[in-house]
C-alpha positions in Angstrom: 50.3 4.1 295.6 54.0 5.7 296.1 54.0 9.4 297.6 55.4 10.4 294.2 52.9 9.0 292.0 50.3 10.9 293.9 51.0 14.2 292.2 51.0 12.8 288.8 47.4 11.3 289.7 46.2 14.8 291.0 47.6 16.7 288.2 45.5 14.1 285.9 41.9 14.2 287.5 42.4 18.7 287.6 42.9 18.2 283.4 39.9 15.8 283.0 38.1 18.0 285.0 39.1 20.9 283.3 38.3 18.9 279.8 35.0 18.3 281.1 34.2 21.8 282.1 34.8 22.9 278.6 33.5 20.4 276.9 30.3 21.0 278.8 29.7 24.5 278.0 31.1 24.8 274.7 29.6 23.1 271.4 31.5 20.1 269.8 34.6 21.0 268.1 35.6 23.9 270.7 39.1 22.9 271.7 39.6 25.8 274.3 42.4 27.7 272.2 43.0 30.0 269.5 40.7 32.9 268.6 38.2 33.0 266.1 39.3 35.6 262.8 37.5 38.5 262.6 36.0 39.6 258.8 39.0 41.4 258.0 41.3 38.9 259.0 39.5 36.0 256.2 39.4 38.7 253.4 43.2 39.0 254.3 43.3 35.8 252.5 40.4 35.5 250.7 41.9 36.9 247.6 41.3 34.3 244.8 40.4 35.3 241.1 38.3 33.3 238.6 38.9 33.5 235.3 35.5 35.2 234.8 36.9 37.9 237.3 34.8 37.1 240.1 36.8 37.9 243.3 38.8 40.7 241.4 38.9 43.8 244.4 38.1 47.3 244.1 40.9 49.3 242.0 42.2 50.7 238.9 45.5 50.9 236.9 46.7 51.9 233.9 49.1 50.9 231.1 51.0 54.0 231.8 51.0 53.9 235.8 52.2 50.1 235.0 55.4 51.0 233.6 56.5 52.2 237.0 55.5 49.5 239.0 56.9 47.3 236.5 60.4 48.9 236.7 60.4 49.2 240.3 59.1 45.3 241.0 59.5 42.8 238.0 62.3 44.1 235.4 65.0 43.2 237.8 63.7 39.5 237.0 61.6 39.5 234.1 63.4 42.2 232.0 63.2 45.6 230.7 60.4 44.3 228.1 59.7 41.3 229.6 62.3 38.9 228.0 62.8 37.1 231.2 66.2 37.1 233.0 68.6 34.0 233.2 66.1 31.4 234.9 63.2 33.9 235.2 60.7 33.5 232.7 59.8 35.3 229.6 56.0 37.1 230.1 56.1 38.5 226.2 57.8 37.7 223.6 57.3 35.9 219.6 57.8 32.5 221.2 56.1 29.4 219.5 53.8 26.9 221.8 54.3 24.3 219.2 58.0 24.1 218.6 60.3 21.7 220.6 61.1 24.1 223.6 57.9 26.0 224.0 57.4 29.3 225.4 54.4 30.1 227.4 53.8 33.7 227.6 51.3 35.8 228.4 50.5 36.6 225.1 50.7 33.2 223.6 50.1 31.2 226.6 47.6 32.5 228.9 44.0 31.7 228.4 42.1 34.8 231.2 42.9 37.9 232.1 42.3 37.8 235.7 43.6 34.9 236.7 47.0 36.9 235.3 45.6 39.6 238.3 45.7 36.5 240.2 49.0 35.3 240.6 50.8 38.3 240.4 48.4 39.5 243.1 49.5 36.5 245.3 52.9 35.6 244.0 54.6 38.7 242.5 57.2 40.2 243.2 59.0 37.1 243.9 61.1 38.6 247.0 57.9 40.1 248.5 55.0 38.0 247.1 51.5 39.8 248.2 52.8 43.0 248.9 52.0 45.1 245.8 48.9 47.2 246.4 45.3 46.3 244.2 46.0 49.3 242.2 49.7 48.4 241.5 48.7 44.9 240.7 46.0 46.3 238.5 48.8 48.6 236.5 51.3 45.6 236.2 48.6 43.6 234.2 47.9 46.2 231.9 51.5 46.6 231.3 52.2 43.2 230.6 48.8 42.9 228.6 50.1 45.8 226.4 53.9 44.8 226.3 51.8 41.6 224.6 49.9 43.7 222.3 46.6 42.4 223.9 45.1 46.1 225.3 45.6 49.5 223.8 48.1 51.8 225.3 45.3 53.7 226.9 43.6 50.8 228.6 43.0 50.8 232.7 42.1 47.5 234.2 39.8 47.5 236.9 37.2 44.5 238.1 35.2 45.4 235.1 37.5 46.0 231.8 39.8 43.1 232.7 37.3 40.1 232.4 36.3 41.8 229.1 39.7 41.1 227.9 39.9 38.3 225.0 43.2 36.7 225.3 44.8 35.4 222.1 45.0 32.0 223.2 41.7 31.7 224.7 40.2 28.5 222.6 43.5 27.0 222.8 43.1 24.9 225.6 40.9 21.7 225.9 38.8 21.9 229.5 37.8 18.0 229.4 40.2 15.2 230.5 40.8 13.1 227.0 42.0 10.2 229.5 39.7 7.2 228.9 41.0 6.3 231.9 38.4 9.4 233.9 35.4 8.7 232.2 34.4 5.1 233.6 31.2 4.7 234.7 30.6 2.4 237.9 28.7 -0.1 237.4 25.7 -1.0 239.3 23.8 -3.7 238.0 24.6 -7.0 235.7 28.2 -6.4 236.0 31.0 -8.7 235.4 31.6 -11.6 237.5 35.0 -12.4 238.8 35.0 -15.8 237.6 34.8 -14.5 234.0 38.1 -11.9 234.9 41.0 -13.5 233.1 44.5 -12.0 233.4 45.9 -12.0 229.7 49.4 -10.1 230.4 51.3 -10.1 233.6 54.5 -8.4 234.8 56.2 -11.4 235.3 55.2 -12.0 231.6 56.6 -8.9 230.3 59.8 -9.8 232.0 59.2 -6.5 234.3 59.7 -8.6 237.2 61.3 -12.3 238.1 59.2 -15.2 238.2 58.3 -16.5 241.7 58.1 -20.1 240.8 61.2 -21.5 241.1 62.1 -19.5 237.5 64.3 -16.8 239.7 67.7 -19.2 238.2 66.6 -18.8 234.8 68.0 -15.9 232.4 65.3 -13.4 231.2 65.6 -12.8 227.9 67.8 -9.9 226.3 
C-alpha cells in the first residue's frame, strides 16, 4: 500500500468504528444527528382543521373585531368588501357556480366553516402566511362569513360556534368518486383467463400511432 493511501485507510476503519459504536447503543433508525422536537415544537405545525372543527385552537373573534384585521391583512388583495383585486380572488360576491366562468366564493362555494379557519390560518395573508394570531384568524372568518351573509353581525367564532355554522352550499358537493374507473373490485377467484383477453381496438387502429409492420410508407388517412 502507498504511504498516501494509508491515511485514507485509517480515516475509514475510525468512521466504521465510529458507525458501529452508535449503532450499538442506539435503537434502529438512530442516525446520530439532529434533535428530537419537543411538544411545542410539533403543535407548531400541528395546526390542521377538519371540517367538523376538530383541531380548531383555543380563541375567539368577532364580526366586528374582523373588520380590523381584515383591513389591515386581506383588503389590499381581496378588496374593501371582498370583490377580489386584479388576479386575487373574489371571497363574496352574487357569482353563479353554474354559469360558464364560475365563481367560487365563500358564500356560494365553500362547503365548512372551519376548514375556511383553516387555510387562512395557514395561508393568509399571502405575504406573511401563518402569522395572524388564533384570535385574528378567528375575527377574519366571521368577517368574511358575514360579508357573505352566512352569520349575524353579532356572531363570534370560537372552536364551538364555528362548526355549528351551516354553509349555503353544504349538500352541493358529491363525496363519492362517480369514476367507474375507482370502484373495481379485484378479483380473486374464477377470473378471466388470458387466453380469452382479446384486444378489439388498438392505437395503431385508431391511427394514434404508425403501424410497425412495414405500414410506416403508407399515408394514414385524413
Amino acid at each position: 500500500m502507498s504511504n498516501w493511501h494509508k491515511p485514507l485507510a485509517l480515516i475509514s476503519f475510525v468512521a466504521a468504528l465510529g458507525c458501529s459504536a452508535i449503532a450499538g447503543e442506539h435503537a434502529a433508525g438512530f442516525y446520530g444527528y439532529g434533535a428530537r422536537p419537543t411538544d411545542a415544537e410539533i403543535a407548531g405545525w400541528a395546526i390542521a382543521v377538519r371540517g367538523d372543527g376538530k383541531g380548531l385552537p383555543v380563541g375567539h373573534g368577532s364580526v366586528q373585531e374582523g373588520t380590523d384585521v381584515y383591513a389591515n391583512a386581506c383588503a389590499m388583495c381581496h378588496g374593501t368588501f371582498g370583490e377580489g383585486e386584479g388576479r386575487f380572488p373574489k371571497l363574496a360576491g352574487t357569482g353563479s357556480l353554474t354559469g360558464d366562468r364560475p365563481e367560487p366564493m365563500v358564500g356560494n362555494y365553500w362547503p365548512y366553516a372551519p376548514t375556511l379557519f383553516d387555510y387562512i390560518n395557514r395561508a393568509m395573508p399571502f405575504p406573511a402566511p401563518h402569522s395572524l394570531p388564533p384570535n385574528d384568524v378567528y375575527a377574519v372568518v366571521a368577517y368574511v362569513l358575514n360579508m357573505n351573509n352566512v352569520v349575524p353581525d353579532d356572531f363570534v367564532a370560537d372552536e364551538k360556534t364555528l362548526p355549528k355554522v351551516q354553509m349555503p352550499n353544504r349538500n352541493g358537493f358529491t363525496w363519492t368518486d362517480p369514476r367507474p374507473d375507482t370502484h373495481d373490485v379485484a378479483c380473486m377467484h374464477d377470473c378471466r383467463k388470458v387466453e380469452d383477453i382479446k384486444i378489439t381496438s388498438t392505437a395503431e387502429d385508431n391511427h394514434l400511432t404508425p403501424r410497425t409492420t412495414g405500414s410506416l410508407d403508407k399515408e394514414l388517412p385524413k
